[in-house]
N, C-alpha and C positions, 0 to 999 in steps of 0.2 A: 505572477498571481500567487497569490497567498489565500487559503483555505485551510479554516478549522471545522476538525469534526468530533463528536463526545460519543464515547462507547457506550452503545444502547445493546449490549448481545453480546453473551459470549457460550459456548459449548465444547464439547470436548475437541476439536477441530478447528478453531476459526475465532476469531475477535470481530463483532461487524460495530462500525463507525457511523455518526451520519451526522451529514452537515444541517443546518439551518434551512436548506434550501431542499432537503428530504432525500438527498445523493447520498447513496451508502457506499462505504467501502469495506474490504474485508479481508483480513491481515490473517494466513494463514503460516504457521510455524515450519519450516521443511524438516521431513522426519529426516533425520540422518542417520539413524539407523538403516533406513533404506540406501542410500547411496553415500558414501563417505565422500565422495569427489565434487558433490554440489556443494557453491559456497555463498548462493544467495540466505540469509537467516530467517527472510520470511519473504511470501508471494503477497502481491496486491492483488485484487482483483475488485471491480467495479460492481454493484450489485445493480441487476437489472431485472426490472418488475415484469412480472410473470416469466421469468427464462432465469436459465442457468447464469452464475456472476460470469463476467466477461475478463479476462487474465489480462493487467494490463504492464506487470512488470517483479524481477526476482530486486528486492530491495536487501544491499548488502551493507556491513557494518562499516563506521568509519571511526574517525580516533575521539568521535566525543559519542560516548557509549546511550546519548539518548537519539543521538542522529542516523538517518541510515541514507541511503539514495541509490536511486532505480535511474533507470530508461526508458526509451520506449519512441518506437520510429513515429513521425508522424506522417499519414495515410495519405495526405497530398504532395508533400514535398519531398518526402521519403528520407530527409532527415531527422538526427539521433537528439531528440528531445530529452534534457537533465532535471529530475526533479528530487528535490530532499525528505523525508516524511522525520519530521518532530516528534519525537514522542512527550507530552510534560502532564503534570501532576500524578504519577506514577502508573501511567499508562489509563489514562481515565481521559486523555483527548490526544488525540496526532493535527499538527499542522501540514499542509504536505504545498510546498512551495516551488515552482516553476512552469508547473503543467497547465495555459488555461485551458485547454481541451483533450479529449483523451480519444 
């Protein structure tokens, strides 16, 4: 599954995303200041209406500096689901490819 979404949000904390379909997602920076040892470069997390966003994976860098890719178990099979997030027109949409459910 391949899904694009256009940056509709940003604040001092957070980038939120949202697809066509009105699913938000929300790209949070890891402060490294806080912990030097974590090596995810940003959190996803799924935004869900009226409640806190829902954490769905640490997306880390790979050797093409717009691409990154996460994990994330899935809840019935309990295996490790691989998906990529895009980033293109200089951070103004992410594609995010593998996951059709979360």
């Amino acid at each position: 599954m391949k899904k694009i979404y256009r940056k509709c949000g940003v604040n001092q904390t957070a980038s939120v995303y949202q697809a066509e379909d009105k699913e938000k997602m929300i790209l949070v920076p890891v402060n490294r200041q806080y912990n030097q040892s974590k090596k995810p470069i940003f959190y996803l997390k799924r935004g869900v209406e009226k409640s806190k966003p829902k954490y769905l994976t640490g997306l880390f860098a790979t050797k093409n500096p717009k691409e990154y890719s996460g994990d994330f178990k899935d809840s019935i099979t309990g295996m490790k689901i691989m998906l990529k997030v895009v980033f293109e027109d200089g951070g103004e949409y992410i594609t995010i490819e593998g996951a059709s459910k979360w």
